[in-house]
LUMVEXFI-235896 format. One record per atom (N, C-alpha, C, O): atom name; x, y, z. Coordinates in steps of 0.1 Angstrom, whole numbers, plus 2048, in hexadecimal, padded with zeros to 3 digits. Each point is the difference from the previous one (the first is absolute). Layout:
N
   a    x    y    z
  CA    X    Y    Z
...
***
This chain:
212
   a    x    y    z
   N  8AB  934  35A
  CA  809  80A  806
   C  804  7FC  80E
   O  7F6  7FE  808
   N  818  7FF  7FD
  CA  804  7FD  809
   C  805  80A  80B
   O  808  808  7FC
   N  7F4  7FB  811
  CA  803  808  808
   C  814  7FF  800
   O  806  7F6  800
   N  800  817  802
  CA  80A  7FF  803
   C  7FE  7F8  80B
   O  807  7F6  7FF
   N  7F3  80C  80C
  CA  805  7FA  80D
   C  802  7F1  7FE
   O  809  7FA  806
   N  7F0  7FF  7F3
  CA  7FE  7F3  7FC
   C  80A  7FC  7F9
   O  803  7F5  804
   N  805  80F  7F2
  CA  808  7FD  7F9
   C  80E  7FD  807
   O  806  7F6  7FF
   N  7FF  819  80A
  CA  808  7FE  809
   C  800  7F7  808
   O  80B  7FB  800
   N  7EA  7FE  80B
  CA  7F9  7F9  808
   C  807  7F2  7FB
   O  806  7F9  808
   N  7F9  803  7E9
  CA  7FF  7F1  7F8
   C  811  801  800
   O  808  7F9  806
   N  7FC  811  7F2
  CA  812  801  801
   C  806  7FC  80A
   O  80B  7FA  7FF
   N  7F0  809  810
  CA  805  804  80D
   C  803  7F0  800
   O  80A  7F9  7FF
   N  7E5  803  803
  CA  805  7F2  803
   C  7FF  7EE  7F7
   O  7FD  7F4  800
   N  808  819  7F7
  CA  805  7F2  7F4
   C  7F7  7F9  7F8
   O  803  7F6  7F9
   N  7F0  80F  807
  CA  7F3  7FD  7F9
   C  7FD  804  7F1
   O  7F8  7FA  7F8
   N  811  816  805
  CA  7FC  803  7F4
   C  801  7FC  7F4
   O  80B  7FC  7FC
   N  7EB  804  7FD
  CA  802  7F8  7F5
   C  7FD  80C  7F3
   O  7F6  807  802
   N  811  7FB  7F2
  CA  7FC  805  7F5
   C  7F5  802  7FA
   O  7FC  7F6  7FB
   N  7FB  814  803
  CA  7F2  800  7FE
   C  807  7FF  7ED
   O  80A  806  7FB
   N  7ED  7F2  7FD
  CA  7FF  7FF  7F0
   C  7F2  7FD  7FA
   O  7F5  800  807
   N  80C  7FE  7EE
  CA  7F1  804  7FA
   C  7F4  80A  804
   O  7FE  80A  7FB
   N  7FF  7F3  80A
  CA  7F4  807  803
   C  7FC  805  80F
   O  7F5  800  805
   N  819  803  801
  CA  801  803  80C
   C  7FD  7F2  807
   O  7F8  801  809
   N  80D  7F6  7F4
  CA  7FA  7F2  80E
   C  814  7FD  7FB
   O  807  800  7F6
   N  7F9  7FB  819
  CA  80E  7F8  802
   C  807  7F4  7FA
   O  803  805  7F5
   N  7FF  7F5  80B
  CA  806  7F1  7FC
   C  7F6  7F8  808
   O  7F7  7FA  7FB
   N  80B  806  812
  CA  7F7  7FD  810
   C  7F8  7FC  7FD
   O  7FD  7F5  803
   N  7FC  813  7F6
  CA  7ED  80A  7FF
   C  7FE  7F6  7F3
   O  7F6  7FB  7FE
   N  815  803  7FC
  CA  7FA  7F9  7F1
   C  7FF  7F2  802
   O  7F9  7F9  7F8
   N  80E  802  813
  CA  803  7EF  804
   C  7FC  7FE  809
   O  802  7F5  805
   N  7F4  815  804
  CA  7FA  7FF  80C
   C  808  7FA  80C
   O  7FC  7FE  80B
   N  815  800  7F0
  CA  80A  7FC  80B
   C  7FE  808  808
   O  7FB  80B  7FE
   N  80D  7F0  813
  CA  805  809  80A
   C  812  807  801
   O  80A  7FA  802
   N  7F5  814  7FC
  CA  80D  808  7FB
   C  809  7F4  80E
   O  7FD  800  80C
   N  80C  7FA  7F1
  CA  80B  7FB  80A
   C  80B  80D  802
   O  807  803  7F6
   N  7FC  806  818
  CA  802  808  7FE
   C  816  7F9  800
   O  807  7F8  805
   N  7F9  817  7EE
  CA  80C  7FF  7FD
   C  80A  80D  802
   O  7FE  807  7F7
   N  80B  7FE  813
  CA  804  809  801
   C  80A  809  7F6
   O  803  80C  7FF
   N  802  7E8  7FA
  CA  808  801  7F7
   C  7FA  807  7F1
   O  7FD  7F7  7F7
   N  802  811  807
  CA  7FD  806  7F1
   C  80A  803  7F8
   O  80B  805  802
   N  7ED  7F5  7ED
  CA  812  7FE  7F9
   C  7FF  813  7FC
   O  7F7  807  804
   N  816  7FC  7F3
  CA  7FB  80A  7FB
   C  7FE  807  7F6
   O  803  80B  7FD
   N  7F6  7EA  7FC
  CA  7F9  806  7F5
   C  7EC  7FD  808
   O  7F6  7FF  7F9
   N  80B  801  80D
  CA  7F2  7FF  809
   C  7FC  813  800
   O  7FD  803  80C
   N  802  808  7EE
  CA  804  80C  806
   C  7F3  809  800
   O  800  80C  7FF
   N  7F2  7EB  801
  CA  7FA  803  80C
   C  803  7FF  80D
   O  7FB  809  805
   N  80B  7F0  803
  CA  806  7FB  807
   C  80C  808  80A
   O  7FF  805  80B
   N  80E  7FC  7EB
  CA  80B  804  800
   C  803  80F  805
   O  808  804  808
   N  7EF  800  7F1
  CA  801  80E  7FD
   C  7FB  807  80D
   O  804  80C  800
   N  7F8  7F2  809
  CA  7FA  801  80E
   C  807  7FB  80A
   O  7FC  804  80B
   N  810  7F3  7F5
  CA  809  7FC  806
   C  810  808  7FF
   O  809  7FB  7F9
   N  7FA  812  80E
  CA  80D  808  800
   C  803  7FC  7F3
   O  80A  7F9  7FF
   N  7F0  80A  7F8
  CA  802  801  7EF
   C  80D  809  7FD
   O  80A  7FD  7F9
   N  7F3  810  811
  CA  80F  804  7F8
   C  80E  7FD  805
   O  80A  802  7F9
   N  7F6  7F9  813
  CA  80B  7F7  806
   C  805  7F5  7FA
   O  80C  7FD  7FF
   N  7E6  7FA  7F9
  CA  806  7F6  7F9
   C  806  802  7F1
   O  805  7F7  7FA
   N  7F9  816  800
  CA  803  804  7F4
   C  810  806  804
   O  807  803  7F6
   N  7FD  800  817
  CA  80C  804  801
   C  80D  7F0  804
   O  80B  801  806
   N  7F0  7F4  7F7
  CA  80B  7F5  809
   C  802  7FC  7F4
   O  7F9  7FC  7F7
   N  818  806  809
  CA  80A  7F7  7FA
   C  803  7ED  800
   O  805  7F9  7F8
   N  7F6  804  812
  CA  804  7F1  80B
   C  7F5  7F9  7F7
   O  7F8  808  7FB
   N  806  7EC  801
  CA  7F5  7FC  7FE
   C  7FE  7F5  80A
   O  7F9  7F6  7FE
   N  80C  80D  809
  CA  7FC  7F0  80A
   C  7F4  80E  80A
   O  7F5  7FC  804
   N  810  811  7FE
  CA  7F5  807  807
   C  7F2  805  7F5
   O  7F5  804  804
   N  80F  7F9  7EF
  CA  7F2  808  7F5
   C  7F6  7F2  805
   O  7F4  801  802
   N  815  7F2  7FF
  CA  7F4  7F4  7FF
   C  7F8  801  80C
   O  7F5  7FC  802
   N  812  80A  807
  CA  7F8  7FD  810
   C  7F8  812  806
   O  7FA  804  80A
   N  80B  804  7E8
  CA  7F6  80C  803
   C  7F3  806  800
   O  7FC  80B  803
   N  7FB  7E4  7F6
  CA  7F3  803  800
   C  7FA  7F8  807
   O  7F4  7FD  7FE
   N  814  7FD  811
  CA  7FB  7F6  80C
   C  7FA  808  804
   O  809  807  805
   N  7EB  7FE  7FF
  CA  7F9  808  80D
   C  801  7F9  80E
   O  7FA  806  809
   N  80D  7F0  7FB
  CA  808  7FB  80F
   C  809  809  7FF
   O  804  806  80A
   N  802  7FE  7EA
  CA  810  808  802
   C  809  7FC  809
   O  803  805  80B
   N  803  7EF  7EF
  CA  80A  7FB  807
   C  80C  808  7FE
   O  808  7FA  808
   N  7FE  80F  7F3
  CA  80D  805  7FC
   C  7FA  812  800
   O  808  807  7FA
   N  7F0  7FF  809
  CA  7FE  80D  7FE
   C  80B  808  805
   O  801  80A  7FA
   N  808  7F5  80F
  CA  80A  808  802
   C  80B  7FF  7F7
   O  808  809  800
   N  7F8  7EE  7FA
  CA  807  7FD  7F7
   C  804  804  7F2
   O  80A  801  7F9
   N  7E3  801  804
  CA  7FB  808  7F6
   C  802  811  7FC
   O  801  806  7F6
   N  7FD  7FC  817
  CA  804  80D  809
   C  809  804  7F9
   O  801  809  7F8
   N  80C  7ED  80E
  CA  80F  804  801
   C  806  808  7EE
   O  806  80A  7FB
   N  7F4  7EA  801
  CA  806  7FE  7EF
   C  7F6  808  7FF
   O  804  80B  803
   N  7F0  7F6  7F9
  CA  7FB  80D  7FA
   C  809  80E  803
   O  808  805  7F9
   N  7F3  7FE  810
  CA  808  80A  804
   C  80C  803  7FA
   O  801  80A  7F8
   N  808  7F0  80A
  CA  810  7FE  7FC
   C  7FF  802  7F0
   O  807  808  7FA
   N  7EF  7F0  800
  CA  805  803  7EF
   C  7F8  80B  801
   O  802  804  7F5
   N  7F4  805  811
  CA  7FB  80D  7FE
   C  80B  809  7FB
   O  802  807  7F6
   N  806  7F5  819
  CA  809  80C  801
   C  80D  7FE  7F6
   O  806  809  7FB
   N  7FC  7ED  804
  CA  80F  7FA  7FE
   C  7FE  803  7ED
   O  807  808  7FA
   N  7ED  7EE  7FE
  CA  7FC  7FE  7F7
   C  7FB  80C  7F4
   O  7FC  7FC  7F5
   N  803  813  80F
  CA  7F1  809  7FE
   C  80B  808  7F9
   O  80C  7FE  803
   N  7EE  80B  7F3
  CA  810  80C  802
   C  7F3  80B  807
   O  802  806  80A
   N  7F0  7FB  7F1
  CA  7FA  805  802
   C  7F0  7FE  802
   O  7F9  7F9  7F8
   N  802  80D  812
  CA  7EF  7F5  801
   C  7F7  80B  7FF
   O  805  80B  7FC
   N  7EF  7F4  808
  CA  7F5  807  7FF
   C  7FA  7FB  80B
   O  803  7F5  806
   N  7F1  815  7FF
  CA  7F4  7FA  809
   C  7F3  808  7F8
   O  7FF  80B  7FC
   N  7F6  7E8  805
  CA  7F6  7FF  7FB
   C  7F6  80D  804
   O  7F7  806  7FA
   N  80E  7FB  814
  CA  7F6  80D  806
   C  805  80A  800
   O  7FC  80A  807
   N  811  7F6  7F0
  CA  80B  812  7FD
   C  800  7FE  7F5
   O  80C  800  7FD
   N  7EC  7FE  7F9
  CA  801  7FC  7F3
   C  803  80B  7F7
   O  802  7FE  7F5
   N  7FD  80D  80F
  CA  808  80B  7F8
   C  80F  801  800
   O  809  7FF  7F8
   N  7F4  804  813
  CA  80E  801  806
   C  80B  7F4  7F8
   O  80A  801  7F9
   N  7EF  7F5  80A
  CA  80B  7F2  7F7
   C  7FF  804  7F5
   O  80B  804  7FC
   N  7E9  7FD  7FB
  CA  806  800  7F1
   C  807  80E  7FC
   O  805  800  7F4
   N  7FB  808  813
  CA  80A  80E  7FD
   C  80E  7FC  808
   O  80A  806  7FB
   N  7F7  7F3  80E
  CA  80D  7FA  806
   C  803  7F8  7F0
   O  80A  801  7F9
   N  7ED  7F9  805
  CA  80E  7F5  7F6
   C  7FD  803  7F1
   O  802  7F9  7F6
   N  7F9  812  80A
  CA  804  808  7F4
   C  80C  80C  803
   O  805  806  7F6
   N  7FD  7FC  813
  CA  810  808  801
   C  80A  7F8  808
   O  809  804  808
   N  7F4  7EF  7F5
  CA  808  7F7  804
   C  804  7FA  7F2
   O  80B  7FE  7FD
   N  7EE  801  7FE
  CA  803  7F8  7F4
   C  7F7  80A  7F2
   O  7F4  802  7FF
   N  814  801  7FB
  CA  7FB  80E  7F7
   C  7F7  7F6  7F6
   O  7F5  803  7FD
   N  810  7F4  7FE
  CA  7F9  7FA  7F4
   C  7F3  7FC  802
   O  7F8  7FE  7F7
   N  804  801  817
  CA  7EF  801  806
   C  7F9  809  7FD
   O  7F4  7FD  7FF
   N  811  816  7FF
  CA  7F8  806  800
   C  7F6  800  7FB
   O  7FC  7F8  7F7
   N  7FB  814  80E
  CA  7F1  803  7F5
   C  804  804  7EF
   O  7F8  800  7F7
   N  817  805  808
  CA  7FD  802  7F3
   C  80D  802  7FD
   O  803  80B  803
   N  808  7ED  7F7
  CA  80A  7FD  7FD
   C  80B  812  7F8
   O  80C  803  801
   N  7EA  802  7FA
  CA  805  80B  7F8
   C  805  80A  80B
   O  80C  805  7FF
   N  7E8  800  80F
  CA  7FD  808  808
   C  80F  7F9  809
   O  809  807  805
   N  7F6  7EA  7FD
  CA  80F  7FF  80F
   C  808  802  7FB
   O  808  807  807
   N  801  7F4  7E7
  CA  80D  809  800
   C  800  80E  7FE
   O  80A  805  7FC
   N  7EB  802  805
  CA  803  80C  7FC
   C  804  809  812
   O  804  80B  801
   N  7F9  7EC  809
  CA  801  804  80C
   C  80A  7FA  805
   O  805  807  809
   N  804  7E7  7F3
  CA  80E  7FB  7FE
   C  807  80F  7F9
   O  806  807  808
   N  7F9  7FC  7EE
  CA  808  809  7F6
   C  804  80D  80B
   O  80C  803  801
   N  7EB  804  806
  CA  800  80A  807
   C  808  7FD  80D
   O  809  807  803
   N  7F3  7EF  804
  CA  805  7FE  809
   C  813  7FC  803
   O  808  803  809
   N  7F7  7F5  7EA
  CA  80A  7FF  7FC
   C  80C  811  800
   O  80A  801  807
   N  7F2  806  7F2
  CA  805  80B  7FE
   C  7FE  80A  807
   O  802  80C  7FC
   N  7FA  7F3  810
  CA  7FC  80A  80C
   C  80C  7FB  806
   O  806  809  806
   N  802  7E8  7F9
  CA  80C  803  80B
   C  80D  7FC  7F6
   O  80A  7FA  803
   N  7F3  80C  7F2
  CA  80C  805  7F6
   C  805  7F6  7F4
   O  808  802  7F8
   N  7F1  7F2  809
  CA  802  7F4  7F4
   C  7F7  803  7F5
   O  7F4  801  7FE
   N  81A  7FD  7FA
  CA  7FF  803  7F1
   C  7F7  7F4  7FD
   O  802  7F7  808
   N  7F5  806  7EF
  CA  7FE  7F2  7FA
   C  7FF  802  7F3
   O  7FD  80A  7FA
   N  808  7E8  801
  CA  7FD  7FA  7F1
   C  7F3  800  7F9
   O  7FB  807  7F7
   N  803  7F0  811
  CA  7EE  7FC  7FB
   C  7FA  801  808
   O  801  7F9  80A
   N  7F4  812  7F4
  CA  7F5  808  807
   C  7F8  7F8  800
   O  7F7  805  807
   N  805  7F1  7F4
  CA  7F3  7F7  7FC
   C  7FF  7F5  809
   O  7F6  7FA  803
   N  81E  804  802
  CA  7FA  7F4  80C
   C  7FD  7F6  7FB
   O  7F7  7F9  804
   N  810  803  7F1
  CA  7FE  7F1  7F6
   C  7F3  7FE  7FB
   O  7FE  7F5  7FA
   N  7F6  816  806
  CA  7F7  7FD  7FB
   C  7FF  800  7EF
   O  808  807  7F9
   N  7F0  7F1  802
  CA  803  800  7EC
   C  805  80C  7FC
   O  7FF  80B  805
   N  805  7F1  7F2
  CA  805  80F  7FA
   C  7EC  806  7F6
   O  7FA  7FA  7F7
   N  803  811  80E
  CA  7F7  803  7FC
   C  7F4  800  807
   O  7F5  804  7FE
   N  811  7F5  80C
  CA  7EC  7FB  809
   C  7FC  809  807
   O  805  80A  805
   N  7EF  7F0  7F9
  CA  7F6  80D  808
   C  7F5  7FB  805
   O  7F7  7FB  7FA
   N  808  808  813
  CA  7F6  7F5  80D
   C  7F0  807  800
   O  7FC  807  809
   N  800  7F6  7EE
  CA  7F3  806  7FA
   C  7F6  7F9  80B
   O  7F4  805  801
   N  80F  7F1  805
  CA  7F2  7F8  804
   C  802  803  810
   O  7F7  805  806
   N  815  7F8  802
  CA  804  805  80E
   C  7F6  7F4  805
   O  7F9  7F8  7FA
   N  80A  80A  812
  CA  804  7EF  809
   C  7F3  805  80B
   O  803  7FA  80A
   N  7F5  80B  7F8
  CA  7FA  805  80E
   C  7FD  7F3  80A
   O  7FD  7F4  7FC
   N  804  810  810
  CA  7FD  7F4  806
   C  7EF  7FD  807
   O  7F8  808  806
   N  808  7EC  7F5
  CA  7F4  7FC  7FF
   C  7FF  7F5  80D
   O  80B  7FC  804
   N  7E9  7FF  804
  CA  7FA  7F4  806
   C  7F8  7F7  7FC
   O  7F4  801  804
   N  80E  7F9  7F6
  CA  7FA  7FA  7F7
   C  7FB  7F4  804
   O  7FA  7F8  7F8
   N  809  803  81D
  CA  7FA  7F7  805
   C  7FB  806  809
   O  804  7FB  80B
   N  7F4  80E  7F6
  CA  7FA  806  80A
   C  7F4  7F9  805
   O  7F9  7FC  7F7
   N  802  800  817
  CA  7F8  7FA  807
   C  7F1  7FC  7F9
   O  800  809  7F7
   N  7F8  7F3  807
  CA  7F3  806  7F8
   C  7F7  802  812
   O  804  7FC  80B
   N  7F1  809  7F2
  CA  7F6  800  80D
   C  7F4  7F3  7FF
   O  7F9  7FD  7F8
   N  80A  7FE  815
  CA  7F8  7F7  805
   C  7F6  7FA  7FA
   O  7FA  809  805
   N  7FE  7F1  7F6
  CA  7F4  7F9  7FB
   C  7F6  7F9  80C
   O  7F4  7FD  7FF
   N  815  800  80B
  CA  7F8  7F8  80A
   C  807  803  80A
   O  80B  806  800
   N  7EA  7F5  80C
  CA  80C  7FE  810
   C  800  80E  805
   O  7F6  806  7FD
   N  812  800  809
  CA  7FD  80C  807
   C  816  809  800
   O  80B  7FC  802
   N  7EF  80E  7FA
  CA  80F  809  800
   C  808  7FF  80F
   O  80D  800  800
   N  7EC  7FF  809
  CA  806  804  811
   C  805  7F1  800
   O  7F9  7F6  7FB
   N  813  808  80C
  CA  806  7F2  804
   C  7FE  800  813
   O  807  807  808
   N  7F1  7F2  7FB
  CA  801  7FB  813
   C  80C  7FD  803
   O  809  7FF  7F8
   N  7F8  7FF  815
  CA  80D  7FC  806
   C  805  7F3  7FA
   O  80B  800  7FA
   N  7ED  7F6  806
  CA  804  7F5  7FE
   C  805  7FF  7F6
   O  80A  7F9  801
   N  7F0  80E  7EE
  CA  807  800  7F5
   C  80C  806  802
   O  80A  7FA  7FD
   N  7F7  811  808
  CA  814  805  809
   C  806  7F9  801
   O  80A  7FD  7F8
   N  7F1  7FC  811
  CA  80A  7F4  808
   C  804  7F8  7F6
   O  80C  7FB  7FF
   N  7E9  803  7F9
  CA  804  7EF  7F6
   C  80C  807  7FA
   O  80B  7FB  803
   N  7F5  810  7F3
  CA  808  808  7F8
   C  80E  801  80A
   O  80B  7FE  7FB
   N  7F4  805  80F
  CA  810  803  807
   C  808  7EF  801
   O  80B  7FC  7FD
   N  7E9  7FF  809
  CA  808  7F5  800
   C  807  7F9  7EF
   O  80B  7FB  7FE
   N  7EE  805  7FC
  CA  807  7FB  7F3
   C  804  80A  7F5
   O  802  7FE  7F4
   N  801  80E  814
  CA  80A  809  7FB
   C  80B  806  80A
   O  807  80A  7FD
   N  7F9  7F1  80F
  CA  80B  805  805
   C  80D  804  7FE
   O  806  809  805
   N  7FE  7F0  7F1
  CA  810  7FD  7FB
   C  802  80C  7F8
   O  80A  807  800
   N  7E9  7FB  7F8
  CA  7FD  80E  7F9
   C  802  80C  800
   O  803  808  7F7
   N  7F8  7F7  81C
  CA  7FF  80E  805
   C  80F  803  805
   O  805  80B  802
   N  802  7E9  800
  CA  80D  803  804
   C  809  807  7F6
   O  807  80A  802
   N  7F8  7EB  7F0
  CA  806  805  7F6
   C  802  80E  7FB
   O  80A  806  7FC
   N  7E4  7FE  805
  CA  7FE  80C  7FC
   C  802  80F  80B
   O  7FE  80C  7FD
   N  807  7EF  80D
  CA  806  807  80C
   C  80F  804  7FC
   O  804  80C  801
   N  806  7E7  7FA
  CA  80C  804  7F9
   C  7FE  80A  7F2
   O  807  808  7FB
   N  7F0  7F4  802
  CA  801  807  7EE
   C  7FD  810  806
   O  807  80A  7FD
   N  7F1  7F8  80B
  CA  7FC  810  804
   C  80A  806  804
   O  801  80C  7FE
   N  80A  7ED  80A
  CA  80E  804  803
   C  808  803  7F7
   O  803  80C  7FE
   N  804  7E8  7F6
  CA  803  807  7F5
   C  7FC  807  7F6
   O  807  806  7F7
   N  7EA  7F9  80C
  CA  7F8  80D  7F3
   C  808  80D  803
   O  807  808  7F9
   N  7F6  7FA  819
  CA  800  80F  802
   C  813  802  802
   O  803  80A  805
   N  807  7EC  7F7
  CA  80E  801  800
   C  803  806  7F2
   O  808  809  7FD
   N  7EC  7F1  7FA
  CA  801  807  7EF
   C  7FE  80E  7FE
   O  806  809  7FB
   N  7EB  7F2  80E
  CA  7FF  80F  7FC
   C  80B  80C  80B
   O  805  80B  7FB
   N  7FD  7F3  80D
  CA  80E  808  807
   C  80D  803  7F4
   O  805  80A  7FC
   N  7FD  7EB  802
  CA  80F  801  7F2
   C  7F8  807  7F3
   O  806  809  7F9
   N  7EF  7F3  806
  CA  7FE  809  7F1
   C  7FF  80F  803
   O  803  807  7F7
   N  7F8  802  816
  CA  7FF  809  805
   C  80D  806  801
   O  803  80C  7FE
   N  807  7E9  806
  CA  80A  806  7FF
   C  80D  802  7F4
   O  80B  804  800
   N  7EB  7F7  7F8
  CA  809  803  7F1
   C  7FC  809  7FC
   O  808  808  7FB
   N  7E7  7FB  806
  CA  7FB  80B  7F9
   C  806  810  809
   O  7FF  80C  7FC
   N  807  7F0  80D
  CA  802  80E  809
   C  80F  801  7FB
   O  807  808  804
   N  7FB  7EE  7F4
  CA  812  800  7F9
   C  807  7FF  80D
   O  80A  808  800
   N  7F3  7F1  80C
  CA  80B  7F8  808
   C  805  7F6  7FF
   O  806  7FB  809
   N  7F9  7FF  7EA
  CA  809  7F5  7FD
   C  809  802  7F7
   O  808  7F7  7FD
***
């Protein structure tokens, strides 16, 4: 069992290597010395995933995906820029991980075919509909002719964290530090998404108050 701080520590400066079989390294199995490499490819995602992961899941460029898992970060404002930009530009609609209600009831009255239970949203389309005077054809909302949403969709986490086996729950300064530095771009990104989360939820507030 490897200490987080240790793991971050090897990423930081280009030492980490893949733990396989039986928990020993590549290193560990050839008794070589790790040559440190800052460059991690990315299918490496022990690795990767610790490096502004969701910054790099948002770039279009691939000349910036190849140089986003450099821990020198030669290009981080860069990464910045374009993340950001296809956030905003790219999304019709997002979520945040720490308003996670809130998002999946946002993009289930955003997008009806998400709901918990397909029978229950057109019957609340159907009404709504007819509260501001439209006639409709089909009440069903293109659903089969005949269906009936017996099983419903509830939302589930189904990657939820597991609890510790080793090492200690409380993180020191130093593990902080390691974490900001090779997620800065992160905390930027996720600085914009909190802006347009709460722009959503303002416009959906103001549909439900029928100001649009």
């Amino acid at each position: 069992c490897q200490q987080l701080k240790d793991v971050l520590k090897q990423i930081y400066n280009g030492t980490f290597v893949a733990r396989r079989g039986r928990g020993k390294t590549d290193n560990e199995e050839d008794n070589s010395e790790v040559v440190p490499n800052f460059l991690y490819e990315p299918n490496n995602s022990c690795a990767v995933q610790l490096i502004g992961h969701q910054s790099t899941n948002l770039l279009s460029s691939v000349d910036l995906y190849n140089v986003a898992n450099d821990v020198r970060f030669p290009m981080e404002a860069d990464i910045v820029q374009e993340a950001i930009k296809n956030l905003r530009e790219d999304f019709t609609w997002i979520g945040l991980t720490d308003r996670i209600q809130e998002s999946v009831e946002g993009f289930r009255q955003i997008f009806p075919f998400l709901a918990e239970n397909l029978n229950n949203a057109t019957k609340v389309m159907e009404e709504e509909f007819q509260s501001h005077g439209e006639e409709l054809e089909d009440t069903t909302f293109a659903l089969p002719e005949g269906y009936s949403d017996e099983k419903s969709c509830p939302f589930e986490h189904r990657n939820a964290g597991h609890a510790p086996t080793c090492g200690t729950t409380e993180l020191d300064d130093e593990t902080k530090e390691l974490i900001m530095k090779l997620n800065s771009r992160d905390m930027a990104v996720y600085k914009a998404a909190v802006e347009k989360f709460e722009l959503q939820m303002e416009v959906l507030q103001e549909y439900k108050d029928g100001n649009l």
